[in-house]
C-alpha positions in Angstrom: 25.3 17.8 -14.7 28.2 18.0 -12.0 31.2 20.0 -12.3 34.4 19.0 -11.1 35.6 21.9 -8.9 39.2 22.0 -9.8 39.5 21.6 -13.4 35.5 22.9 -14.7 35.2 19.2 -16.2 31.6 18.2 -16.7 30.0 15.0 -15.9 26.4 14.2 -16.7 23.9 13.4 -14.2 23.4 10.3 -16.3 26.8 9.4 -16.2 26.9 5.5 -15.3 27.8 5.1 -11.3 30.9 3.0 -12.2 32.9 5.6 -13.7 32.1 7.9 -10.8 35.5 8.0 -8.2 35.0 5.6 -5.2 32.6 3.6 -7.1 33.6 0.7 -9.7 32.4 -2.0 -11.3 31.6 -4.3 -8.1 29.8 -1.7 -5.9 27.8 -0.5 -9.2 26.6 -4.1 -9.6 25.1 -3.8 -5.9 23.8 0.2 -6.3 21.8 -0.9 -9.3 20.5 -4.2 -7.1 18.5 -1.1 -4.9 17.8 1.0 -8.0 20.5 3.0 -8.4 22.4 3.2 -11.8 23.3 6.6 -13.0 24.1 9.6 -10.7 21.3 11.3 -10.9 19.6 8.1 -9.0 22.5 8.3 -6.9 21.8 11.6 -5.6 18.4 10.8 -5.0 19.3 8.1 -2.7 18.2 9.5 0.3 18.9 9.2 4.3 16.5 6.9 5.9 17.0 9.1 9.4 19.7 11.7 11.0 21.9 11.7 14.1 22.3 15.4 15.2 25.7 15.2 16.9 26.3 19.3 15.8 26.8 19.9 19.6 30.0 19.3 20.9 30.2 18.8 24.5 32.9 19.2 27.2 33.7 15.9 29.0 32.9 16.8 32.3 29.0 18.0 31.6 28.5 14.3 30.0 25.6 12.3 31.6 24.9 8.7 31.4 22.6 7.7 28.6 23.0 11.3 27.1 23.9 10.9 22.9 26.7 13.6 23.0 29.8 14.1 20.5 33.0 15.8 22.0 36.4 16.4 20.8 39.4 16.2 22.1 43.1 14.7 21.5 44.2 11.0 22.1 46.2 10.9 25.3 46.7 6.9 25.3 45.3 4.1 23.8 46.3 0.2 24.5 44.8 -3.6 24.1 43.1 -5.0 27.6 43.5 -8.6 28.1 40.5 -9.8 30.1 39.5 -13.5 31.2 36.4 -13.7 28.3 37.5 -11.6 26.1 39.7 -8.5 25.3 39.4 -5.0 24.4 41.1 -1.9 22.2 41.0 1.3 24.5 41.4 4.7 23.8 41.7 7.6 25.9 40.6 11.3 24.9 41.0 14.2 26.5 39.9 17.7 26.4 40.4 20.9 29.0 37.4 19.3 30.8 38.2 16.1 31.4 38.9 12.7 29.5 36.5 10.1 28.1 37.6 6.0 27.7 36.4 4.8 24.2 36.2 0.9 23.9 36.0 -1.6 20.7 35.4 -4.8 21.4 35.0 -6.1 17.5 37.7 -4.9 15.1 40.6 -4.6 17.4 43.5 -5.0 14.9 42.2 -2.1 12.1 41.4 0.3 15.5 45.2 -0.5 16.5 45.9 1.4 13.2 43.4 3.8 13.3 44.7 6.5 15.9 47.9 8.1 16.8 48.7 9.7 20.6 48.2 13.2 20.3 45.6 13.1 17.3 42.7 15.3 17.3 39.4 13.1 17.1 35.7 14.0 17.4 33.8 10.4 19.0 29.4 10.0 19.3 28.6 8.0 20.6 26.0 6.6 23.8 27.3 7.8 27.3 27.5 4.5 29.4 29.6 4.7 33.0 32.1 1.5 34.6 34.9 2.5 35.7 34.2 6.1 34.7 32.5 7.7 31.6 33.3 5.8 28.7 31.8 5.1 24.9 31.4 1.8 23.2 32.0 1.1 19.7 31.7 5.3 19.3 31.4 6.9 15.8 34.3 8.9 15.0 36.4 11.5 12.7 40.5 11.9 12.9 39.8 15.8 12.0 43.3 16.7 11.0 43.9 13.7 8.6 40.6 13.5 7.4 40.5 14.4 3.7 36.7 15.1 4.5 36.5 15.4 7.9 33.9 15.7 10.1 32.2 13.2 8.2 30.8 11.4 10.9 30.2 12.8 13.8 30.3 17.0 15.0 27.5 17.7 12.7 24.0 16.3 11.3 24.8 12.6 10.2 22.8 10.9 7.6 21.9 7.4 8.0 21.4 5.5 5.0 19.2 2.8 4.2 21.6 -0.7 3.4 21.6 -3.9 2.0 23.4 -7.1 3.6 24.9 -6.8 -0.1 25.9 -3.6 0.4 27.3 -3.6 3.2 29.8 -6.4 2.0 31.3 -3.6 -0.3 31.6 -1.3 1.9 28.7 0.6 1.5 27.2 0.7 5.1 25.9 4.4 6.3 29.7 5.4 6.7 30.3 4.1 3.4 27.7 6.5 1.7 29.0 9.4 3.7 32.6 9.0 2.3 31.0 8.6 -1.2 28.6 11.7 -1.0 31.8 13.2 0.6 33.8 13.0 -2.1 31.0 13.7 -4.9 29.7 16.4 -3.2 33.1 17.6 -1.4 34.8 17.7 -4.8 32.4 18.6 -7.4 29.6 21.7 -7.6 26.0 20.4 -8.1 24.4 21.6 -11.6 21.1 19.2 -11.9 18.6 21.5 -13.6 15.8 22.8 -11.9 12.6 20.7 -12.6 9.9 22.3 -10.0 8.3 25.7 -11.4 9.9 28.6 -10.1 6.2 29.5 -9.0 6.0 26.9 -6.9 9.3 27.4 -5.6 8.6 31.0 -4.3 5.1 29.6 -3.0 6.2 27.1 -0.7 9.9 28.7 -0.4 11.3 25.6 -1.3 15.0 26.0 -2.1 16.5 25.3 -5.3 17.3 21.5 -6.3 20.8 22.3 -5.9 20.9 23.6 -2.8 18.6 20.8 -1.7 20.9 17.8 -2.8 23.7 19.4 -0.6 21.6 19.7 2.4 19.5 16.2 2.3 23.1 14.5 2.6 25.2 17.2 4.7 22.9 19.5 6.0 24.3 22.9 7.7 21.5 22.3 10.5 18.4 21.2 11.0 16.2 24.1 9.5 17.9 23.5 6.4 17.6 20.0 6.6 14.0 20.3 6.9 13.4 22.3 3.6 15.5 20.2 1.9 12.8 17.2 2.8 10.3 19.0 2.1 11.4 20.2 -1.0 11.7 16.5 -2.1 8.7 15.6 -0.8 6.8 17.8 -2.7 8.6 17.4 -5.8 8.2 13.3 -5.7 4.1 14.1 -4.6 3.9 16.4 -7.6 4.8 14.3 -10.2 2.8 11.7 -8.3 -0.1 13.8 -8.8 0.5 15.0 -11.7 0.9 11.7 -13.6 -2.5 10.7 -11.8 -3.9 14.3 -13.2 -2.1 13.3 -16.7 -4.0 9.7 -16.6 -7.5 11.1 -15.6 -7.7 14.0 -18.0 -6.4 11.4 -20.8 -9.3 8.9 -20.4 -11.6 11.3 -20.6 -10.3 12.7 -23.4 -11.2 9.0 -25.0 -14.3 9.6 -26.9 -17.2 6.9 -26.7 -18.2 5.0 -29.7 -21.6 4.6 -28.8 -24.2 7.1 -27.0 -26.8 6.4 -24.4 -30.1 8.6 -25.7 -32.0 7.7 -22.6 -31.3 5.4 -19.3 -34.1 2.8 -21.0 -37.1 0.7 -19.9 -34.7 -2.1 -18.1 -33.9 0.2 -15.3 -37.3 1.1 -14.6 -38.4 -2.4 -14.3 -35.6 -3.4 -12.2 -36.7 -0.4 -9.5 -40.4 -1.8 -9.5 -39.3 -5.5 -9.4 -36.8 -4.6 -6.4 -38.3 -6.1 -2.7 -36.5 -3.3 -1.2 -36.6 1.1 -1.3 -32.9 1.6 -2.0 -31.0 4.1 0.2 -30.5 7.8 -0.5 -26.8 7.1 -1.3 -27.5 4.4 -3.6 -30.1 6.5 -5.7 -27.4 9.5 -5.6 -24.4 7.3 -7.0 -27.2 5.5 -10.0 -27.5 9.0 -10.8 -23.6 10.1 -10.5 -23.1 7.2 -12.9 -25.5 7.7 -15.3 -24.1 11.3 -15.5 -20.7 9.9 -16.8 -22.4 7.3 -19.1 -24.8 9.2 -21.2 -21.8 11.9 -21.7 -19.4 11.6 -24.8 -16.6 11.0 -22.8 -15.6 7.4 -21.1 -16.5 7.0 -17.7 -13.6 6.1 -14.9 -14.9 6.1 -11.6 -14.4 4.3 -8.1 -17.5 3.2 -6.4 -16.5 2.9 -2.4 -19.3 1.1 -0.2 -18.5 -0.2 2.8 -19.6 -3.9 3.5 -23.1 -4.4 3.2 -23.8 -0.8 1.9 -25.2 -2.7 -1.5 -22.9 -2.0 -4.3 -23.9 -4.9 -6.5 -27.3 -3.6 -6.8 -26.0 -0.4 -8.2 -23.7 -1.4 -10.3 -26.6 -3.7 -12.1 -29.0 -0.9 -12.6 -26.2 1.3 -14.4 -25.3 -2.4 -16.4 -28.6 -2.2 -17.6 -28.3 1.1 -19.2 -25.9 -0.3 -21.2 -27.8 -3.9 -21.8 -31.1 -1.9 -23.2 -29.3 0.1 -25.7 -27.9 -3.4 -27.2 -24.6 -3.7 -25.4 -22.8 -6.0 -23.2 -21.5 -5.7 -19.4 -18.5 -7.1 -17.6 -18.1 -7.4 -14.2 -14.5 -8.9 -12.9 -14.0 -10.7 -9.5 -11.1 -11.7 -7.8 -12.1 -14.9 -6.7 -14.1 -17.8 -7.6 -16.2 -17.4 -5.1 -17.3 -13.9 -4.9 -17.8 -14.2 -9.2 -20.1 -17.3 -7.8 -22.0 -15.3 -5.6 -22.8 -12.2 -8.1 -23.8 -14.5 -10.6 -26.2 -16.5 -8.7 -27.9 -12.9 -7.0 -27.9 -11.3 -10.3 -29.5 -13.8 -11.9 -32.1 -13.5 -9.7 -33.0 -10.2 -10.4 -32.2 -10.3 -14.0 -34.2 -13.2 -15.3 -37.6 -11.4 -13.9 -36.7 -8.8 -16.6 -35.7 -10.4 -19.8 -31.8 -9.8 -18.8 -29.0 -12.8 -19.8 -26.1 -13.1 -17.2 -23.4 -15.8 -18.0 -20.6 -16.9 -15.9 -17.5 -17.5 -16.9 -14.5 -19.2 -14.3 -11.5 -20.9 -14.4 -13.1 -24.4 -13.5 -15.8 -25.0 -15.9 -15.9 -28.3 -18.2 -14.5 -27.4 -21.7 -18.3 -28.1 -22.7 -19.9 -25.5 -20.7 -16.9 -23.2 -21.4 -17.3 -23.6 -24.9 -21.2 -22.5 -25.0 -20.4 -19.7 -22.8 -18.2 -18.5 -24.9 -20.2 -18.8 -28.5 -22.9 -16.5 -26.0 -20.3 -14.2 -25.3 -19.4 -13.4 -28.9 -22.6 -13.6 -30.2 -23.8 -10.6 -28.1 -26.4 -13.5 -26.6 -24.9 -13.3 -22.9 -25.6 -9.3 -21.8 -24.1 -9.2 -18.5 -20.9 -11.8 -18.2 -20.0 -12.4 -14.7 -16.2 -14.3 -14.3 -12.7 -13.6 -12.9 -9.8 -13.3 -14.4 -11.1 -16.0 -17.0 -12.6 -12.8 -18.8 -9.2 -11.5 -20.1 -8.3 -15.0 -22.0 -7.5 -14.6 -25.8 -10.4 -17.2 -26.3 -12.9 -14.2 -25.0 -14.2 -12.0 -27.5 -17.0 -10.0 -26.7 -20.2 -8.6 -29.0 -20.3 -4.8 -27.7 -18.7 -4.2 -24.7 -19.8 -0.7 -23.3 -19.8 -0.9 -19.7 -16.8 -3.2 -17.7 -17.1 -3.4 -13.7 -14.6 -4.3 -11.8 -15.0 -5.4 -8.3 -12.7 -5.6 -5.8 -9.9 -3.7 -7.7 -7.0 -3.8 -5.3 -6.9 -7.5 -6.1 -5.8 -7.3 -9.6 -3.1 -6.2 -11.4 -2.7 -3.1 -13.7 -2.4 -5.6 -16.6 -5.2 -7.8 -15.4 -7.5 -4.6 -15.9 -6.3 -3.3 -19.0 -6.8 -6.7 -20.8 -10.4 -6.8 -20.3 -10.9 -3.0 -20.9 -8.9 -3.7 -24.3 -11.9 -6.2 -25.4 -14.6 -3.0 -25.1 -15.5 -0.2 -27.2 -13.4 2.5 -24.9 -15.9 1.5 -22.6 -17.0 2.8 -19.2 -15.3 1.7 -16.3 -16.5 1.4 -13.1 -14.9 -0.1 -10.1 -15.7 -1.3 -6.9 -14.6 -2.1 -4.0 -15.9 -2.4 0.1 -12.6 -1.4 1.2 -13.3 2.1 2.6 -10.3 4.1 1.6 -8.8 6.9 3.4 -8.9 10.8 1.6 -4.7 10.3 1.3 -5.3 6.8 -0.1 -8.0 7.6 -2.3 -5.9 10.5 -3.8 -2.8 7.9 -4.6 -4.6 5.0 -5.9 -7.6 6.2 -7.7 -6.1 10.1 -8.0 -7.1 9.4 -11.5 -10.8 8.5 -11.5 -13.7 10.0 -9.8 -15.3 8.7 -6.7 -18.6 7.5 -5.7 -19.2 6.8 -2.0 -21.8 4.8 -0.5 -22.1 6.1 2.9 -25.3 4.5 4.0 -26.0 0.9 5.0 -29.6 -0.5 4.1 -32.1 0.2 7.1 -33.2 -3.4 7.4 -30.3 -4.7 8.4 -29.7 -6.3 12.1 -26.9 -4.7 14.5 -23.1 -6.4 14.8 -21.8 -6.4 18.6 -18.2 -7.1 18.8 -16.1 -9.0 21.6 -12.5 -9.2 22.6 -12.2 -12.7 24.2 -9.1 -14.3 26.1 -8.7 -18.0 24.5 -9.6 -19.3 28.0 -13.1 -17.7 27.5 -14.0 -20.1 24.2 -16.0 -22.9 25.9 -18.1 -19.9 27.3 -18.6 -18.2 23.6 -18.8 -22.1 22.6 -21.9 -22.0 24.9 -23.7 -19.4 23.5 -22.7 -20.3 19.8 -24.8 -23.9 20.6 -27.7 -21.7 22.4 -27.9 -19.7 18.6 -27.5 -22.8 16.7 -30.6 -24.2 18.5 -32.8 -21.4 18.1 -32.2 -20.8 14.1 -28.9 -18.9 13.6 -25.7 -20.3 11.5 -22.3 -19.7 12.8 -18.9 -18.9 10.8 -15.7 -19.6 12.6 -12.5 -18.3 10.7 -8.9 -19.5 10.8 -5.9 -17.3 9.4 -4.2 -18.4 6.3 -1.4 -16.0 6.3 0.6 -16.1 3.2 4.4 -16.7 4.8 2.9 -19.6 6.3 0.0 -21.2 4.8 1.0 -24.7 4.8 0.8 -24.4 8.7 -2.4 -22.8 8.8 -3.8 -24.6 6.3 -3.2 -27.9 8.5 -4.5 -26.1 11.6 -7.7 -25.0 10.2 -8.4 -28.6 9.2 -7.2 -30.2 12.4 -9.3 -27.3 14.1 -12.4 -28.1 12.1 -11.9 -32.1 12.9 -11.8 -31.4 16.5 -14.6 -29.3 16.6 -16.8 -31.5 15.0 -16.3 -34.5 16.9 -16.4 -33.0 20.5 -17.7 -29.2 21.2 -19.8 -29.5 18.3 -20.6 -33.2 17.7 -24.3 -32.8 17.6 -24.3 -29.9 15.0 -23.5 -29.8 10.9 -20.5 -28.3 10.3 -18.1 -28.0 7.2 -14.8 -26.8 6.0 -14.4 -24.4 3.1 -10.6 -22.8 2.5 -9.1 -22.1 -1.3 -7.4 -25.1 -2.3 -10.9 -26.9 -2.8 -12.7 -27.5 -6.3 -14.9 -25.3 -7.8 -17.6 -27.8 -7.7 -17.2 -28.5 -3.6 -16.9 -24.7 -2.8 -20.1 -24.3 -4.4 -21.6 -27.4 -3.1 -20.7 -26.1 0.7 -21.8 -22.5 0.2 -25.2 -23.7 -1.3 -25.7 -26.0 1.7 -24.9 -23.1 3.9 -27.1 -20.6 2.5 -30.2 -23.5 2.4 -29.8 -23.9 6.3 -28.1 -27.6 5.7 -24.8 -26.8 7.5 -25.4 -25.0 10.5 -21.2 -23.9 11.3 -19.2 -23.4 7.9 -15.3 -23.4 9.4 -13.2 -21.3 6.8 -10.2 -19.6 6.5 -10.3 -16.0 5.1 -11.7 -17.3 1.4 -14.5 -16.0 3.1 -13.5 -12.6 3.4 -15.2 -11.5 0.0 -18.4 -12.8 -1.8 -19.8 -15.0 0.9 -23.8 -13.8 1.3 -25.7 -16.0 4.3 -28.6 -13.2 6.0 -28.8 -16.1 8.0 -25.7 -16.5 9.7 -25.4 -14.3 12.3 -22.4 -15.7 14.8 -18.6 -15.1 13.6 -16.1 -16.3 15.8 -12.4 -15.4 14.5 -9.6 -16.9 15.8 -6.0 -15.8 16.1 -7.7 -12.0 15.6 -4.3 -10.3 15.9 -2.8 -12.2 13.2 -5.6 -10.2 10.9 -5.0 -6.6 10.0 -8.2 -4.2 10.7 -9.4 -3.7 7.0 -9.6 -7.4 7.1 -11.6 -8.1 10.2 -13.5 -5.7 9.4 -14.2 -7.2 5.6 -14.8 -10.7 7.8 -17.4 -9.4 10.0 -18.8 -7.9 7.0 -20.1 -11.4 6.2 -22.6 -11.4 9.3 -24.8 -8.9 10.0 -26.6 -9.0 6.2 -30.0 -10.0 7.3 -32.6 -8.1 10.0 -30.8 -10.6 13.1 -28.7 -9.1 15.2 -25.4 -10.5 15.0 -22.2 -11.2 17.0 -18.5 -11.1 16.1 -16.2 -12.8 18.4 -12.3 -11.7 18.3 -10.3 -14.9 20.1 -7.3 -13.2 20.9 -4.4 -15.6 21.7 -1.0 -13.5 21.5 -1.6 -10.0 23.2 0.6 -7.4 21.7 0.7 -3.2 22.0 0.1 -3.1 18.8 -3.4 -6.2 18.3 -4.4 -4.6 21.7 -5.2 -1.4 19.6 -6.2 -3.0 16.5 -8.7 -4.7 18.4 -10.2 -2.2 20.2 -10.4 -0.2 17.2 -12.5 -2.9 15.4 -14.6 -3.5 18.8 -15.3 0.3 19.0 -17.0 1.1 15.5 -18.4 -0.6 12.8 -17.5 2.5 10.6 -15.2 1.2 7.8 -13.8 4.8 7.3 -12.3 5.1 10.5 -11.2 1.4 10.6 -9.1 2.1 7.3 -8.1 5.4 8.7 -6.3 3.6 11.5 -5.6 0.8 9.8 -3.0 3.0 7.8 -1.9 4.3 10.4 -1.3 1.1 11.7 0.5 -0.5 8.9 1.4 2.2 6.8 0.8 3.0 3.1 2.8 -0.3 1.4 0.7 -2.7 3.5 -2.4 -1.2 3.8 -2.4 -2.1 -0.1 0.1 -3.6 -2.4 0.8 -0.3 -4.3 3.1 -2.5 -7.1 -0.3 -4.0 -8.4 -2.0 -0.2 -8.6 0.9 1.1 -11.2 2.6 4.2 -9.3 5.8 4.4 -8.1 7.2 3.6 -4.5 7.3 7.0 -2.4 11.3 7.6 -2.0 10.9 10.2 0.6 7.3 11.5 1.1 4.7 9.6 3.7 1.1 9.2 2.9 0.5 9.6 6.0 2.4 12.4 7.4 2.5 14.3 3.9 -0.8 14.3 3.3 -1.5 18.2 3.8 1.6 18.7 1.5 -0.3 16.0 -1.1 -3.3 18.3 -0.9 -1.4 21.1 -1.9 1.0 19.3 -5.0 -2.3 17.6 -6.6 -3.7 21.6 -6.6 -0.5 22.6 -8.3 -0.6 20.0 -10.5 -4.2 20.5 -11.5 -3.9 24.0 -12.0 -0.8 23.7 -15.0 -3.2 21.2 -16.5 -6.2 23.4 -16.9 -3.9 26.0 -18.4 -1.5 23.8 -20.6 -3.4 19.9 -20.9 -0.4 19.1 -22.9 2.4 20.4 -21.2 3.4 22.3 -24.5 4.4 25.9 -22.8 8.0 26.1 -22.5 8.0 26.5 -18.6 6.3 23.5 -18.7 7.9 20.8 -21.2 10.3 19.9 -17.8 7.6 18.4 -16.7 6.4 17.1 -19.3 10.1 15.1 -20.2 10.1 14.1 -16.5 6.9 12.1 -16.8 7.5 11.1 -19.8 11.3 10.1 -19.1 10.4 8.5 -15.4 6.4 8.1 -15.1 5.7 6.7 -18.6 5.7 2.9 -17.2 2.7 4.0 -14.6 0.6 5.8 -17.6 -1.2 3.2 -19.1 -3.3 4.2 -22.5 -2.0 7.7 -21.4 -2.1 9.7 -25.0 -2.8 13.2 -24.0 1.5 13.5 -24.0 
């Protein structure tokens, strides 16, 4: 609660923003348009940056370009008629010197605003014509102002606006005069929700004295632990939450038990033309560890591209297929379901194993049948998209549910298909190598597998940064490949703000290509928008050696498997983010050829100059995603709305990743000594994730 100052009347932190003073019914409407409806959420609406204007300056030791605050009294002030347009002036003076301080927007409310002879404080940026002078300065009248000092002779907090918002008033100097007068007239009572452990450990001060200093700090050491107090406290309940969801699936006990790893997984190894990698035998057996326990299985399997995933995730599915249950394995796309289906099948038919697909664009007729094998228990390993979580599919014994590519679904998505199992053991997958900080905020709840080696017999990738006048040359030596074997991809963007547009350039870019640089080769076009049937049609003619340069846009950038091809030329390059030219060149490179990846680069920027470099320097998809983050930060680098945890208020992946480290510790250590957040020091933290984190907890029961 808040206490008003004066009178000792209480106000609840939940108190509904339109009954607090300054606020009302029209600027509530846009608070809650940015999330913020009560005070409590008000409070916690926190400066995007500071201006330190503490340091007050005489006049005369001002410099040009200098940020600098001074004070001093208004000696004149007057409108200047100019030929373009005119201008309010304002002269201040101290005992140094004075300053002129010009407004060229808002000239009849600034004719209002001062008084000769008024004490003012002005920041602004020092600029010199005609002397020294500020333009369009922040500034405080400091003996009128109720709450003065507001704006400038101290640490000023920006705050982050809406055009919406700024209509009512509610720019940066708009939230100052609000936290002014909530702050200024009332004494802060929230109740403290961090252990006082953790508190003394990390001297974090008190979540009082923090809400005072985030908004007016006394300086910038208190600012400082004020951040950091927040910080921590939004990355513990992160963590904690994550923590909460792990230990609760595991606390979901099977309904069936694996007595052995059975005779199908022995076959498969014998029947296999290849000696799998050290990594791959030590995740099998990481997995099998989690399957034949009690308790259900969540874990991440990270590979990076080519490191051979699919091939372990089908010896642990047939763990589950020899004790008489089924396996699920969910794709994002069409095409990647396509392409497990067709190599699974290879290696399962040799061994007695029945894998089904099941898509979107199937005939009712085929549909139908799949589905009659599905229920019966007759299809053991069902390959399909998000086709799989229909109502219409009902599965036999589900055990074992394989998820590929996770960051493409939704939290829902995944839960539906989980729902149709047994509690059943999850496992997903996914060839986007994910950075430690990452790793510990999307999948802080499961347990990680990594696949850190790529299989020996593959060729070597070279990459090149080419200028677009450089194409007829890498043209050239495309044509020289073509004629000696190899098959060529060359990739368009299909960037979502403007697909239409790349869309029609991929296809005018394929057109041209076929009838001049390439006239006397196959080529063909493959993007999303095309049928099922023709997708497949153009991929099988790829793989068979038909079509010797498959033009694409970045459908491609998952599930497409040619050992063949071993050119990629990508155009645009610096339209791509690094995870997904790296995912792209993933496609070449599969068989013992050596390959070549071409980067066209057509817009040179600061910022595709280093992304490319990056992605010419190493093939290692650790350190691409590493930078990659850096890059594009946290929201980008995935979309964290489809992983189900909340957006980060104050803390940075990036930066804050030490501090990350050390509230996930924290967190796990209450949990080993109170699982249920039952002890009374604890059950704040318990009513905070049930009160704020209960929406990101799904088939959480352990509360």
């Amino acid at each position: 609660m808040i206490r008003k100052k004066e009178n000792n009347k209480n106000i609840d932190l939940k108190t509904s923003i339109q009954h607090l003073a300054g606020v009302g019914p029209k600027k509530a409407t846009v608070l809650q348009n940015v999330g913020v409806t009560n005070l409590q959420e008000l409070l916690y609406y926190f400066p995007r940056r500071y201006l330190d204007r503490s340091t007050i300056t005489p006049i005369a030791k001002l410099k040009v370009d200098d940020n600098a605050t001074i004070v001093g009294k208004i000696i004149s002030q007057n409108y200047v008629k100019t030929r373009k347009r005119g201008y309010y002036q304002v002269l201040v003076g101290d005992d140094s010197g004075h300053l002129k301080c010009v407004w060229f927007h808002g000239v009849s409310y600034m004719n209002k605003a001062f008084k000769n002879g008024d004490m003012v404080a002005m920041s602004g940026k020092v600029e010199f014509f005609n002397g020294y002078q500020f333009i369009h300065p922040d500034y405080d009248s400091l003996e009128k102002d109720e709450y003065s000092t507001l704006n400038t002779a101290r640490i000023i907090p920006l705050y982050p606006s809406t055009a919406d918002l700024k209509k009512k008033g509610l720019d940066s100097r708009g939230f100052r005069r609000l936290f002014g007068k909530i702050i200024g007239e009332n004494e802060i009572l929230a109740t403290e929700i961090l252990p006082v452990e953790i508190l003394k450990k990390f001297s974090l001060p008190n979540i009082n004295e923090a809400i005072i200093q985030i908004h007016f700090p006394d300086s910038m050491e208190k600012l400082k632990e004020a951040q950091k107090r927040f910080k921590f406290e939004e990355l513990f309940f992160l963590q904690m939450m994550l923590c909460v969801k792990g230990k609760s699936i595991k606390l979901n006990k099977k309904r069936f038990i694996y007595d052995s790893a059975g005779e199908l997984i022995k076959k498969i190894y014998e029947k296999l033309p290849f000696e799998l990698t050290d990594a791959q035998k030590r995740v099998v057996h990481e997995i099998w560890d989690d399957m034949k326990s009690d308790r259900v299985m969540n874990r991440l399997l990270q590979g990076d591209v080519g490191s051979g995933k699919t091939i372990v995730a089908f010896l642990c599915s047939s763990i589950a297929i020899s004790h008489g249950f089924q396996t699920a394995l969910m794709a994002p796309t069409e095409i990647l379901a396509e392409q497990h289906y067709r190599n699974l099948k290879k290696i399962s038919e040799p061994v007695g194993i029945k894998v089904s697909l099941l898509i979107g664009g199937q005939k009712a007729k085929v549909r139908q049948e799949i589905l009659k094998e599905i229920e019966s228990g007759k299809a053991e390993l069902v390959v399909g998209t998000h086709a799989l979580i229909q109502e219409s599919v009902v599965f036999n014994k589900l055990s074992l549910v394989i998820i590929d590519e996770q960051h493409r679904f939704g939290v829902i998505q995944r839960n539906e298909v989980i729902k149709k199992g047994l509690h059943p053991d999850v496992l997903v997958m996914t060839a986007t190598p994910i950075p430690r900080t990452m790793s510990m905020t999307l999948y802080g709840d499961m347990d990680v597998s990594v696949l850190d080696q790529v299989p020996a017999r593959r060729g070597k990738i070279i990459t090149k940064v080419v200028d677009k006048i450089k194409l007829p040359a890498v043209y050239d030596y495309t044509k020289k490949q073509l004629k000696e074997g190899g098959q060529a991809y060359i990739v368009y963007p299909l960037i979502q703000e403007s697909e239409k547009m790349d869309l029609q350039a991929a296809i005018q870019a394929y057109e041209k290509l076929s009838s001049t640089v390439f006239k006397d080769f196959n080529l063909a076009l493959l993007h999303g928008a095309m049928k099922s049937e023709e997708k497949d049609k153009i991929m099988h003619d790829f793989r068979s050696g038909t079509i010797d340069i498959l033009v694409s846009t970045t459908v491609i950038e998952v599930g497409v498997d040619n050992p063949n091809a071993s050119i990629m030329i990508i155009e645009n390059s610096e339209r791509f983010g690094l995870t997904q030219l790296h995912q792209l060149r993933g496609r070449i490179g599969r068989g013992e050829r050596d390959s070549v990846c071409v980067l066209v680069e057509r817009k040179k920027t600061n910022t595709s100059i280093r992304r490319l470099n990056v992605i010419k320097s190493t093939i290692n998809g650790f350190d691409i995603s590493e930078e990659d983050l850096k890059l594009r930060g946290p929201g980008e680098f995935y979309s964290t709305r489809q992983h189900g945890f909340p957006k980060m208020k104050i803390a940075d992946l990036i930066a804050d990743r030490e501090l990350m480290i050390e509230a996930r510790e924290e967190a796990q250590n209450i949990l080993k000594l109170d699982p249920h957040l039952r002890r009374d020091k604890n059950k704040i933290i318990r009513s905070i994730l049930l009160e704020n984190y209960s929406e990101y907890m799904e088939f959480v029961n352990v509360l």
